[in-house]
SEKE-210476 format. One line per 8 residues: number of its first residue (from 1); their letters; for each residue x, y, z of N, C-alpha, C. Coordinates in pm, 1 decimal, m for minus. Each point is the difference from the previous one (the first is absolute). Layout:
N
NUM = a = X:Y:Z:X:Y:Z:X:Y:Z ~ ...;
This chain:
222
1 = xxxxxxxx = 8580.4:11248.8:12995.1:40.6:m125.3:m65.0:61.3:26.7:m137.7 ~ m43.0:110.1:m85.8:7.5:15.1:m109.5:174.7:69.6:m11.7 ~ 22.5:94.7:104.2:76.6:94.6:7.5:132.9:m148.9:48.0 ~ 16.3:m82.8:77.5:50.2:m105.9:57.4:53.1:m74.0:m154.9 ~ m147.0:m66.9:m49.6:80.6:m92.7:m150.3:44.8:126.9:m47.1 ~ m13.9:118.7:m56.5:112.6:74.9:m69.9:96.2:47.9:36.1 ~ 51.7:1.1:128.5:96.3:5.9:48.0:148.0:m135.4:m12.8 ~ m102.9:m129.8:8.2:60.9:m119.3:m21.6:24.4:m43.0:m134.5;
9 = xxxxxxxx = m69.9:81.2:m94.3:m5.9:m48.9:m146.2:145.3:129.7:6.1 ~ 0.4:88.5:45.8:143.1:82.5:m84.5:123.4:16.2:84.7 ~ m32.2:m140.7:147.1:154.9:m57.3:49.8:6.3:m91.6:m86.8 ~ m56.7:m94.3:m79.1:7.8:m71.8:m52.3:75.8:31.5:m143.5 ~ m51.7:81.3:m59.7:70.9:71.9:m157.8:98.9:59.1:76.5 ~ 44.1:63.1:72.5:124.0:18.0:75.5:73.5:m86.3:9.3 ~ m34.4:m136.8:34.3:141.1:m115.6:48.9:49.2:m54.9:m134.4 ~ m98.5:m32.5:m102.6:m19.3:m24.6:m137.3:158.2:140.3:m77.2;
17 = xxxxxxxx = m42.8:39.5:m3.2:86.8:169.8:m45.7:101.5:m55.0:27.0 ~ 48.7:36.9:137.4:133.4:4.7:60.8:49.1:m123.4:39.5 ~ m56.7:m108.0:m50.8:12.1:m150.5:m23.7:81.5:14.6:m134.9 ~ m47.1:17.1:m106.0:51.6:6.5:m91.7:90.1:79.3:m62.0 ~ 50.9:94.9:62.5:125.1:90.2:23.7:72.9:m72.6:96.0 ~ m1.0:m23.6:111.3:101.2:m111.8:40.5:31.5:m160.1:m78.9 ~ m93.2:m12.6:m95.5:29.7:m175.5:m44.4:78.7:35.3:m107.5 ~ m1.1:124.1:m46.1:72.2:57.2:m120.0:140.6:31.3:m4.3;
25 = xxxxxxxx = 2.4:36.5:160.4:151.7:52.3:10.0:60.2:m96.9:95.4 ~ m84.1:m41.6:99.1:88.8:m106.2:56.4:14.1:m110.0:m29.4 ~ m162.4:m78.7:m99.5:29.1:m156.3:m59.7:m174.5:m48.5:164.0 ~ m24.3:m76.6:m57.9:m88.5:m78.7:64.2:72.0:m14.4:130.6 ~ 77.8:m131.9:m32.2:77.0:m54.0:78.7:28.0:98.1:201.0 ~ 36.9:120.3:m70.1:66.2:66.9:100.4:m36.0:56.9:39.9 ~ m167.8:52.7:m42.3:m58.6:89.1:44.0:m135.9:m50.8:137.9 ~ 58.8:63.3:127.4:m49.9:m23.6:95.6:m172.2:117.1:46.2;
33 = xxxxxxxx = m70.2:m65.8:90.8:m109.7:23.0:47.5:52.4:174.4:74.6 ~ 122.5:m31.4:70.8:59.4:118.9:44.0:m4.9:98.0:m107.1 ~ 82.5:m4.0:m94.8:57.1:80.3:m101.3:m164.9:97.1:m23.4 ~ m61.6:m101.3:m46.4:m183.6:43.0:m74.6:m85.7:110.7:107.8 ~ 18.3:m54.6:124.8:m28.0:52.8:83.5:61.7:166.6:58.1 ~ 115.9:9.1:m44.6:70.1:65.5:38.9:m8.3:134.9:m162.2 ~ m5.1:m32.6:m96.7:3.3:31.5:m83.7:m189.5:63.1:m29.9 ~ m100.1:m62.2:22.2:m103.8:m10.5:m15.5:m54.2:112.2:103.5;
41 = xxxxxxxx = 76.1:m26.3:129.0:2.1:40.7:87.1:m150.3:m8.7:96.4 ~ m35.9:m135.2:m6.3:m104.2:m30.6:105.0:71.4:m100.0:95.8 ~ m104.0:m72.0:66.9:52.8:m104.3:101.8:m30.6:m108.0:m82.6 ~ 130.0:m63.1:42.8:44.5:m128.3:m39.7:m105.1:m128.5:m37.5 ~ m66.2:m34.6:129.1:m133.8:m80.6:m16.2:m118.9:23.8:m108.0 ~ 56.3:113.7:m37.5:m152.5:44.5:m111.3:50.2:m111.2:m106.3 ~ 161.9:9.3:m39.8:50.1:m93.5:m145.8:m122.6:m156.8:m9.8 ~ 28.3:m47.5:143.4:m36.1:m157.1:m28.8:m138.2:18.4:46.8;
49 = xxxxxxxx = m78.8:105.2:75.9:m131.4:48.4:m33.5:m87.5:m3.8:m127.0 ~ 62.0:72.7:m107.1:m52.2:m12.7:m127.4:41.8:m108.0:m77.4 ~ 163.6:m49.6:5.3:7.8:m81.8:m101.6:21.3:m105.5:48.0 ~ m26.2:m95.1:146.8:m0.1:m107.8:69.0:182.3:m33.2:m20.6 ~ 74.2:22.0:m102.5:139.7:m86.7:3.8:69.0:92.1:m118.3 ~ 147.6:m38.7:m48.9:28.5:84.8:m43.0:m37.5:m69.0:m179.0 ~ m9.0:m126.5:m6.8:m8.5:m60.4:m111.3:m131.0:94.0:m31.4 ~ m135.4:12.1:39.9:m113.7:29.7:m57.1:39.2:175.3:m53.7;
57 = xxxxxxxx = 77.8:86.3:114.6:35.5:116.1:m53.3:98.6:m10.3:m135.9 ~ 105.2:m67.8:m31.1:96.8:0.6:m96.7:m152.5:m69.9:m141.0 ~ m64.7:m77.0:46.1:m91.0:m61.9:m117.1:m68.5:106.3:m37.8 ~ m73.2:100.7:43.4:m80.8:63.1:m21.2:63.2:107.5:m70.8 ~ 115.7:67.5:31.2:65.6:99.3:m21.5:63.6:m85.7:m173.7 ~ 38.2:m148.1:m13.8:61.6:m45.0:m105.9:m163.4:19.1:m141.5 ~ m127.4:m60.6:87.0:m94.7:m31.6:m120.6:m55.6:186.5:m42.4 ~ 9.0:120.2:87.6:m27.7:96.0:m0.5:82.0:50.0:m131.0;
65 = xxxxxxxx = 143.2:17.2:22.0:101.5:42.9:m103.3:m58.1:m87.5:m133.4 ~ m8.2:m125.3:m18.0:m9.9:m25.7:m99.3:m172.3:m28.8:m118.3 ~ m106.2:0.9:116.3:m100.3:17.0:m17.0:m3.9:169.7:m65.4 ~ 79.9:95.1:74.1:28.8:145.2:m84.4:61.7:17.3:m146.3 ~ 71.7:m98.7:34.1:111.9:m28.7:m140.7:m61.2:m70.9:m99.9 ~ m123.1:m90.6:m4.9:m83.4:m32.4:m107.7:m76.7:93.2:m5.3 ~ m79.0:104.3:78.9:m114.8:55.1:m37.1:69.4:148.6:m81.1 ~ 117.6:20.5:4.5:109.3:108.4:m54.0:m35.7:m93.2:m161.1;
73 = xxxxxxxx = 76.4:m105.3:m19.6:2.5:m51.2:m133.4:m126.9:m25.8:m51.0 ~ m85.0:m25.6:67.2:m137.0:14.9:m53.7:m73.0:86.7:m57.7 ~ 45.1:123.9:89.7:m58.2:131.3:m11.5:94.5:123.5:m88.9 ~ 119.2:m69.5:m39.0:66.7:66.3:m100.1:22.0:m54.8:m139.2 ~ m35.2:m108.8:m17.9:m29.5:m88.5:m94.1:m130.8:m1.2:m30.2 ~ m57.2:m15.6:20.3:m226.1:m4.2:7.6:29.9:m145.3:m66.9 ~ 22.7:m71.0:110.1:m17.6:m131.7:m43.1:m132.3:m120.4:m10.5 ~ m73.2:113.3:55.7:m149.3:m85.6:m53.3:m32.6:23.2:m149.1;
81 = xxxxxxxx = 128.5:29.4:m82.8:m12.8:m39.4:m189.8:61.4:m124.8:m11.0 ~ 68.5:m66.1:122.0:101.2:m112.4:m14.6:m98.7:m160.0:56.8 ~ 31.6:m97.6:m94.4:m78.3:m107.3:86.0:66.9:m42.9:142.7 ~ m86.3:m29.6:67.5:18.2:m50.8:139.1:147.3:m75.6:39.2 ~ 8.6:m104.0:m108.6:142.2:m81.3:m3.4:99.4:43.8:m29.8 ~ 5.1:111.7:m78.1:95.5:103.9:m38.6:68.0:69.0:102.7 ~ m95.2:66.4:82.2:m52.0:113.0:133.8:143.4:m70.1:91.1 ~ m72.6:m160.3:24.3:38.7:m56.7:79.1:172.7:m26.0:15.5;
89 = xxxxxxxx = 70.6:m0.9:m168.5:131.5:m41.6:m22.4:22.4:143.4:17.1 ~ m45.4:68.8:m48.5:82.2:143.2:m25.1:42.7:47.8:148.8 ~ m99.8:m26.3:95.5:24.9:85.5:144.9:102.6:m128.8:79.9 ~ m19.5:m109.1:m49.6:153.1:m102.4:59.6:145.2:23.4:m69.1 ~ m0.7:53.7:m133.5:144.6:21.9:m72.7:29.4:164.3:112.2 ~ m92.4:131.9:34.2:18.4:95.0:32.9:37.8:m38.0:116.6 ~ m123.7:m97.1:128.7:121.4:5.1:139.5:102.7:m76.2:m14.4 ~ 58.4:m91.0:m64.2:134.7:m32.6:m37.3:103.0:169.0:m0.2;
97 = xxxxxxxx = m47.9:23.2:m81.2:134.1:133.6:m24.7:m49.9:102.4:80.7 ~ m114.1:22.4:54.0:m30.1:91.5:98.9:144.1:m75.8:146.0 ~ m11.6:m124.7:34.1:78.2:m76.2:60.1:158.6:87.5:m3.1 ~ 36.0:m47.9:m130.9:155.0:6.0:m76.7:49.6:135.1:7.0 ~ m115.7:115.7:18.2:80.9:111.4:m53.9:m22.4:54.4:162.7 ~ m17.3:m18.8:86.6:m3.4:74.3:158.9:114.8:m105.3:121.4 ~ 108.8:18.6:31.3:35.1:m101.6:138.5:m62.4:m22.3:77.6 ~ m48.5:120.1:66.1:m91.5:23.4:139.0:m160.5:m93.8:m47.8;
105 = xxxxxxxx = m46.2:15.8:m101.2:m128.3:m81.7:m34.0:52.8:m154.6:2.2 ~ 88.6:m4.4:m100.7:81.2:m163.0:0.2:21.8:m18.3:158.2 ~ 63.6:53.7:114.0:55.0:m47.1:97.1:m135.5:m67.7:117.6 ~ m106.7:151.6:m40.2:m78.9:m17.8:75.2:m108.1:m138.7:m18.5 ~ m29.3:4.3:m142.7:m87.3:m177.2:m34.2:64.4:m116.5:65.2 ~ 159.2:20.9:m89.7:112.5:m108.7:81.9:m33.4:m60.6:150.4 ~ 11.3:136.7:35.2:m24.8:m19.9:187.4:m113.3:m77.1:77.2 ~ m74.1:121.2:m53.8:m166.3:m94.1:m7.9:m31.7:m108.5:m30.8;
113 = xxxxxxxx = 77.3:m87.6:m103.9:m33.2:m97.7:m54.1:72.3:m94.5:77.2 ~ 122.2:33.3:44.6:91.1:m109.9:92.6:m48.0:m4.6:140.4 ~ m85.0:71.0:20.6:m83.0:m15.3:136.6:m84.2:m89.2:22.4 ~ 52.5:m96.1:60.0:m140.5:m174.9:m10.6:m122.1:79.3:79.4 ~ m57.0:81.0:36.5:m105.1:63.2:58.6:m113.3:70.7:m91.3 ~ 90.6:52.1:m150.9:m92.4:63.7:m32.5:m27.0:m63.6:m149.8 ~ m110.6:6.0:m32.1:m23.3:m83.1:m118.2:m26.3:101.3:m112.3 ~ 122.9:m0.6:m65.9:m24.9:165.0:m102.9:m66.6:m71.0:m165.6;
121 = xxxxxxxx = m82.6:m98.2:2.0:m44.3:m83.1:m113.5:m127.7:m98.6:53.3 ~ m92.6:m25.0:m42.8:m131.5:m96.2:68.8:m44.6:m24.9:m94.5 ~ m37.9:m127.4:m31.0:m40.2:m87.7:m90.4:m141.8:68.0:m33.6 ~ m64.0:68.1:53.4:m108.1:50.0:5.7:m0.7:127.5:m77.1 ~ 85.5:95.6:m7.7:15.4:56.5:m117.2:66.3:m8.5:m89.9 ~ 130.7:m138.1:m43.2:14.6:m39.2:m129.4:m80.6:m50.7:m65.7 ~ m77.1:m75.7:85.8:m138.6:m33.4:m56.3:m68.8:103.3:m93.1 ~ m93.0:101.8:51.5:18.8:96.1:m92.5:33.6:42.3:m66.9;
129 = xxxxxxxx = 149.3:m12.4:m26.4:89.3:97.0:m114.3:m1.2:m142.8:m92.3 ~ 17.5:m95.5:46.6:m28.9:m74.0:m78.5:m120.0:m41.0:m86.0 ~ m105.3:8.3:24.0:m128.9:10.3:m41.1:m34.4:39.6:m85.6 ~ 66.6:178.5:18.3:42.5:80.2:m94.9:56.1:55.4:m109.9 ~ 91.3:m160.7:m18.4:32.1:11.7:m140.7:m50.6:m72.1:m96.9 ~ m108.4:m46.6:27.2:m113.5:m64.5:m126.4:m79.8:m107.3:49.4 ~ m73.8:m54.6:m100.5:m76.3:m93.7:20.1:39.4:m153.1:27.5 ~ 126.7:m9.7:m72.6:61.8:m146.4:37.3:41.5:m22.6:126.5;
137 = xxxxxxxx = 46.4:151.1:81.9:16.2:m18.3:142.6:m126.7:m44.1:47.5 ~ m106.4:77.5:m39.9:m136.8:11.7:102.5:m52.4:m153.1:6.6 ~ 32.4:m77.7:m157.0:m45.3:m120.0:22.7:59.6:m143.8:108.6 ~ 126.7:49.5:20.2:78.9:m63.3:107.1:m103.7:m45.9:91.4 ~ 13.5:m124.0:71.0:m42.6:m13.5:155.4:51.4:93.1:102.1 ~ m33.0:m55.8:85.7:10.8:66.6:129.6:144.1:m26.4:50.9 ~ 0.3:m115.7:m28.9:120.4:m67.1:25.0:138.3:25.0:m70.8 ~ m30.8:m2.2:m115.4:87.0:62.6:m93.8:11.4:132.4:37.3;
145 = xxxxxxxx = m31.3:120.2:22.6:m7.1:165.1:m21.3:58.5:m14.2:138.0 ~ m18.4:m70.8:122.7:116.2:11.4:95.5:100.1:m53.8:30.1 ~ 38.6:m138.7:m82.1:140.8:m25.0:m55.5:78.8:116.5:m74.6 ~ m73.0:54.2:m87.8:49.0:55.5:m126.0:31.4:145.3:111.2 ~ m57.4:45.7:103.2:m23.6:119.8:81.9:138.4:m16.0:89.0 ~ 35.8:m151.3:5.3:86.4:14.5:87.6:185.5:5.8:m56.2 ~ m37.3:m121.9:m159.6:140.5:67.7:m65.7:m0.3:114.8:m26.5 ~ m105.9:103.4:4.7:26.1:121.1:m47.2:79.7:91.3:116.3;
153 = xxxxxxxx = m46.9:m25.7:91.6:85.6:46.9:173.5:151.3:m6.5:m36.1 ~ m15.7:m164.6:m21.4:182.4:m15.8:18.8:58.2:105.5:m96.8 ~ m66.8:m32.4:m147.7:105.3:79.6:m63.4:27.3:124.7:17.9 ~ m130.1:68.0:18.5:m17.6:171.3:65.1:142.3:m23.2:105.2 ~ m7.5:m58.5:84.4:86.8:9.2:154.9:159.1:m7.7:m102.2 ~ 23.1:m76.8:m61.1:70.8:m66.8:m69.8:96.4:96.5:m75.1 ~ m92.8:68.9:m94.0:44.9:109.8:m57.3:71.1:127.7:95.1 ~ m100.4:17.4:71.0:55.0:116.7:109.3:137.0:m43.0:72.8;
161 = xxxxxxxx = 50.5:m110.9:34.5:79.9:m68.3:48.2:115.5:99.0:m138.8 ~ m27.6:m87.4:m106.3:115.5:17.7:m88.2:21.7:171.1:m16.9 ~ m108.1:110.7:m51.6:19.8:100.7:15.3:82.6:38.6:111.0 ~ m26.5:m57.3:155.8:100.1:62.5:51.6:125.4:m45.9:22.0 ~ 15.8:m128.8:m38.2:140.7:m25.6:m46.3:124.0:m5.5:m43.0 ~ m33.9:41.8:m171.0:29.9:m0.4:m97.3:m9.6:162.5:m69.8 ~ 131.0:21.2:31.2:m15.1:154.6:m64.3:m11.2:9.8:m203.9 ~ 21.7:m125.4:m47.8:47.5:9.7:m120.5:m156.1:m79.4:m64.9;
169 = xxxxxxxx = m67.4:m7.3:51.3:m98.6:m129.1:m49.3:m91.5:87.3:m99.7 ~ m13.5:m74.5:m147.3:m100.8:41.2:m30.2:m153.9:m38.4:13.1 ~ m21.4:118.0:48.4:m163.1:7.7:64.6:m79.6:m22.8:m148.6 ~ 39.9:16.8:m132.7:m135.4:11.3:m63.3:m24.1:m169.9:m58.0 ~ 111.6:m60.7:30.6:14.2:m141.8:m65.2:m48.8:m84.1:163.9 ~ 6.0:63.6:123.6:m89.3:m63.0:153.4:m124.9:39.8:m45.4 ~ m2.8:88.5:m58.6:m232.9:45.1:21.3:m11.7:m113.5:m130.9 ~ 70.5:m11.5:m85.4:m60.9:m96.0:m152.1:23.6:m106.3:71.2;
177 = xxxxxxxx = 73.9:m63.8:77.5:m56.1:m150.2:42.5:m71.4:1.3:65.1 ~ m12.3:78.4:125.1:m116.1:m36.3:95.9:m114.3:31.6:m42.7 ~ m50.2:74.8:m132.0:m132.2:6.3:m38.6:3.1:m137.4:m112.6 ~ 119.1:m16.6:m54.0:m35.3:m92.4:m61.9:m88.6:m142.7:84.1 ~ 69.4:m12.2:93.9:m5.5:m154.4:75.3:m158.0:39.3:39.3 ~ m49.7:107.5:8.0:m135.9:m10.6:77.3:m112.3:5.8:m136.0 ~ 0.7:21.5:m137.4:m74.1:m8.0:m121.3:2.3:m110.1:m59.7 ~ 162.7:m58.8:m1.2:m3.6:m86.1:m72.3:m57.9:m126.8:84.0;
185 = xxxxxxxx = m1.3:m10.1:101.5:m81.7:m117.5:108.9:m127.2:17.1:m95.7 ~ m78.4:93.3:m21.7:m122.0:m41.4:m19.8:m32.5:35.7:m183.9 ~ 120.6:m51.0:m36.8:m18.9:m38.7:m152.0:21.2:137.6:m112.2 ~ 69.9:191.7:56.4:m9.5:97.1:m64.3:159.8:m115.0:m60.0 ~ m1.6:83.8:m164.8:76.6:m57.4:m62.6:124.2:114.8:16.0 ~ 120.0:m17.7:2.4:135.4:62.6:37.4:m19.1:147.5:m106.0 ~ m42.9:m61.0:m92.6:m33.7:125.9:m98.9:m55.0:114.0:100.9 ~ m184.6:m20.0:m5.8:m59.7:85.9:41.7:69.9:14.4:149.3;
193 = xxxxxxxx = 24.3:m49.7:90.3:64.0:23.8:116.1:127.5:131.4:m49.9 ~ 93.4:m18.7:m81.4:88.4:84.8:m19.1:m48.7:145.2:m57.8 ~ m132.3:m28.5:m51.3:m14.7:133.7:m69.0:m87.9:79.3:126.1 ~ m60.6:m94.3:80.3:m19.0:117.3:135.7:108.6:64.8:83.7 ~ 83.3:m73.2:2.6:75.9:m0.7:67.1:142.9:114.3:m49.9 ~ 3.7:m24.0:m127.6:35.5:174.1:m90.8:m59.4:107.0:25.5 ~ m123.5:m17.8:m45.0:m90.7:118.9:17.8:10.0:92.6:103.6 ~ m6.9:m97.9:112.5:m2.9:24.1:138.2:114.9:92.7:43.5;
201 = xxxxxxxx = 116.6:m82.1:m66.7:137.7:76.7:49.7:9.0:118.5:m56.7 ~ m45.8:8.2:m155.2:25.8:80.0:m50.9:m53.2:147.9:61.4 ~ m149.7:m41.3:15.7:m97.8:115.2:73.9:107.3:46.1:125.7 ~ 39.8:m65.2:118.4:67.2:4.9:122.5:134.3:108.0:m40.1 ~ 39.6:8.1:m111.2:180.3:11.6:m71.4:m76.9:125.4:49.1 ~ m114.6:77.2:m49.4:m41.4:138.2:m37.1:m2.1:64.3:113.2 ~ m11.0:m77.3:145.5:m87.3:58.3:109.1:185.1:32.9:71.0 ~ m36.3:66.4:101.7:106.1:68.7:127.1:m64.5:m10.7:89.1;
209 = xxxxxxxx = 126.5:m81.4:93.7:m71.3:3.4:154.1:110.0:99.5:96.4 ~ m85.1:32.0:67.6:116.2:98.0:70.1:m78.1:m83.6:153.3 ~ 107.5:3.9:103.5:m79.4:m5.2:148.4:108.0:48.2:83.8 ~ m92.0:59.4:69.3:109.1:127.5:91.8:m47.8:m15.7:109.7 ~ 58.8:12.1:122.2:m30.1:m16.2:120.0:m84.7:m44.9:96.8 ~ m55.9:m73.0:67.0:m94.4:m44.8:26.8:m83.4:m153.4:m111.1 ~ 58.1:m22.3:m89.1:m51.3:m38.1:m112.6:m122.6:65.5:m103.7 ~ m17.7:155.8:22.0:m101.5:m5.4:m92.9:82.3:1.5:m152.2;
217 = xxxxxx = m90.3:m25.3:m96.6:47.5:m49.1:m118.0:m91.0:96.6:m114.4 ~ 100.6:87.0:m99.4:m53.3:18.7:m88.9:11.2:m40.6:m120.5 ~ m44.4:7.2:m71.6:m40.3:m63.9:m174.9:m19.3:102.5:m98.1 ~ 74.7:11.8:m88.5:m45.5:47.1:m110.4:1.2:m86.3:m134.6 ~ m51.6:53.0:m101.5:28.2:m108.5:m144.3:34.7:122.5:m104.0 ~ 78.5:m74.7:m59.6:124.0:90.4:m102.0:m159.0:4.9:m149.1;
């Protein structure tokens, strides 16, 4: 039994791998169950075996990369010297330009995101991130924190839209409104909102993202 799940746990990091070397070079969109299979080189049925559809494989493979890509800025920064609300803007100004500076990352969210199947945002963890940036969130209702959970979707979706749009757009004047609109709802004054929101960029100016094949992503800070 034992020898069976570890066999299935490393077809599984297998389809994952060579999932993400095909979403890289071919785009979401185009990349077939064949291709993975063929490339991966198991049988076909294992794909929707482990990941039931292709939306849950492209989701997992999207929150993986970027769940890596905060714990990189976390862990090269030592941001447990930073308050929580800080934490929170600083790692939304970074996947913005983590976004801006890769096609294949831009093409692949794009894709994912234009897929009515897969839900690359859940009120259930803006909730959280929201939570997270202080106490005036925490005091919100219930009701409020998933209104407020759900303009935060659009604009996230919103933004990504324009990034891939708009080759000329400035991104640092898109991250200052859309953090603005979500502080100033609950009374941060434009002041203090702007001076996180400096800080933030400023810290981000220092860092390098590199992502090479497959999407892994490295980081350094100048």
């Amino acid at each position: 039994m034992a020898t069976t799940y570890l066999a299935g746990e490393q077809t599984k990091r297998t389809i994952l791998r060579e999932s993400k070397k095909l979403f890289y070079k071919k785009g979401y969109t185009e990349t077939t169950y064949s291709d993975i299979s063929t490339v991966a080189k198991i049988n076909r049925a294992l794909i929707p075996y482990h990941f039931k559809n292709k939306q849950i494989l492209g989701l997992e493979i999207y929150h993986q990369i970027i769940t890596e890509f905060y714990s990189l800025i976390d862990n090269v920064l030592d941001t447990t010297q930073f308050d929580k609300d800080f934490v929170n803007i600083l790692h939304t100004v970074a996947y913005y330009r983590l976004l801006s500076s890769n096609r294949h990352l831009l093409q692949f969210v794009s894709e994912l995101q234009a897929d009515e199947n897969a839900t690359l945002f859940t009120s259930e963890e803006e909730i959280q991130w929201l939570t997270g940036l202080g106490s005036k969130f925490s005091n919100l209702s219930e009701d409020q924190l998933y209104l407020l959970s759900k303009m935060h979707i659009g604009m996230q979706k919103e933004c990504i839209a324009l990034l891939n749009d708009q080759n000329n757009l400035d991104i640092n004047s898109m991250i200052a409104m859309h953090i603005h609109m979500i502080m100033r709802y609950v009374g941060y004054s434009a002041k203090k909102t702007d001076e996180l929101i400096h800080a933030a960029t400023e810290i981000t100016n220092l860092l390098n993202f590199q992502i090479k094949n497959g999407f892994s992503v490295e980081l350094t800070y100048n």
